[in-house]
C-alpha positions in Angstrom: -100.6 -28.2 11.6 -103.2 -29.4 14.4 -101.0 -29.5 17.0 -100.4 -25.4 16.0 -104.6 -24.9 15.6 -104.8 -26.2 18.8 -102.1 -23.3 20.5 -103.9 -20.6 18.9 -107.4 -21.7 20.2 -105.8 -21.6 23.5 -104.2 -17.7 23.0 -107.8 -17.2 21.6 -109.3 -18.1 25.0 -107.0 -15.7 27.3 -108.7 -12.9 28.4 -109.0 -9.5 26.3 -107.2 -6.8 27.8 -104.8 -8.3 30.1 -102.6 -5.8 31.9 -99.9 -6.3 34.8 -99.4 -3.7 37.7 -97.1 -1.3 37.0 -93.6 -1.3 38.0 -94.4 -5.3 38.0 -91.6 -6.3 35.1 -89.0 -6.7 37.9 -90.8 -9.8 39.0 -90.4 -11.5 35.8 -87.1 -12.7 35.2 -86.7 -13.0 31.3 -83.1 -14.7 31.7 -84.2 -18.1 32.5 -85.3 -19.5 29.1 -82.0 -18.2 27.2 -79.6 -20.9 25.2 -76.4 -18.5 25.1 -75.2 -15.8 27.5 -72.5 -12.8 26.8 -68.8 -13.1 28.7 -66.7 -10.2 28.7 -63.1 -10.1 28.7 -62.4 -7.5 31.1 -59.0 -7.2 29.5 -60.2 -6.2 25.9 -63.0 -3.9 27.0 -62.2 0.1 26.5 -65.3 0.5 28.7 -66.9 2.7 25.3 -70.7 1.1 26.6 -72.0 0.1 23.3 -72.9 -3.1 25.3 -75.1 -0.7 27.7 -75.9 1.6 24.2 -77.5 -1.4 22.3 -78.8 -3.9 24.4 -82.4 -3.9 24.0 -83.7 -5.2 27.3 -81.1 -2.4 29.0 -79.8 -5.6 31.3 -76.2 -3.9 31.4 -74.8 -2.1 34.6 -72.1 0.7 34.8 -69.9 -0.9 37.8 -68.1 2.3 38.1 -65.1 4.3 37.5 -62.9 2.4 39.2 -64.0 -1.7 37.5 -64.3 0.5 34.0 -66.7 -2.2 32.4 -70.4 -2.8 31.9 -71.7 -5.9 33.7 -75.3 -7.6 31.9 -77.4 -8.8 34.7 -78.0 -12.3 33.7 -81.5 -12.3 35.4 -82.9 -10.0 32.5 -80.5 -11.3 29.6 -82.3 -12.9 26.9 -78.9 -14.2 25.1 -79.7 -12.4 21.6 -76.2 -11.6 21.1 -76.9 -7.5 20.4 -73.8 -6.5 22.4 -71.5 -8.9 21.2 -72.1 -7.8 17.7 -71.9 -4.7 18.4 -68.7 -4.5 20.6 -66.3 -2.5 18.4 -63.3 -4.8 20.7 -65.0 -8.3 20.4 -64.8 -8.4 24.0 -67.7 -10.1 24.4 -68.5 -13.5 23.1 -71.9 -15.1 23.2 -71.7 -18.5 24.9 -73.6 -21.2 25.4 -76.0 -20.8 28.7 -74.5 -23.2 31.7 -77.2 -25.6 33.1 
């Protein structure tokens, strides 16, 4: 319980109203603290885009007509696992993050 007092004192003394530039997300790569990543089998996919549809950060790229499959950019990913559960193929399975 102390050790959780003393990480709110410390939010306590950020400063009010902090605000980044805008446009400034793209510096911030939110992939690097995730445990599990998505893989797709190409094979399985129908290309349907529930992946690109559901994913809450909006991490997946259209690669075309002519690959037919979404592509997450891992730099953004978070690993929650949205567009596996939602892939009405399974084609994508949530592994665990390479280190």
């Amino acid at each position: 319980m102390a050790k959780q007092i003393d990480a709110l004192m410390k939010v306590r003394d950020l400063p009010v109203g902090f605000t980044a530039k805008p446009g400034s997300t793209l510096e911030f790569k939110t992939g690097d603290w995730r445990s599990m990543r998505p893989k797709l089998d190409r094979g399985k996919c129908s290309y349907c885009g529930f992946c690109y549809i559901y994913c809450p950060d909006g991490v997946y790229q259209d690669m075309g007509k002519d690959e037919k499959y979404y592509k997450p950019d891992l730099d953004y990913c978070k690993g929650c696992g949205v567009c596996a559960q939602e892939c009405p193929k399974h084609c994508i399975e949530m592994v665990l993050e390479e280190v």
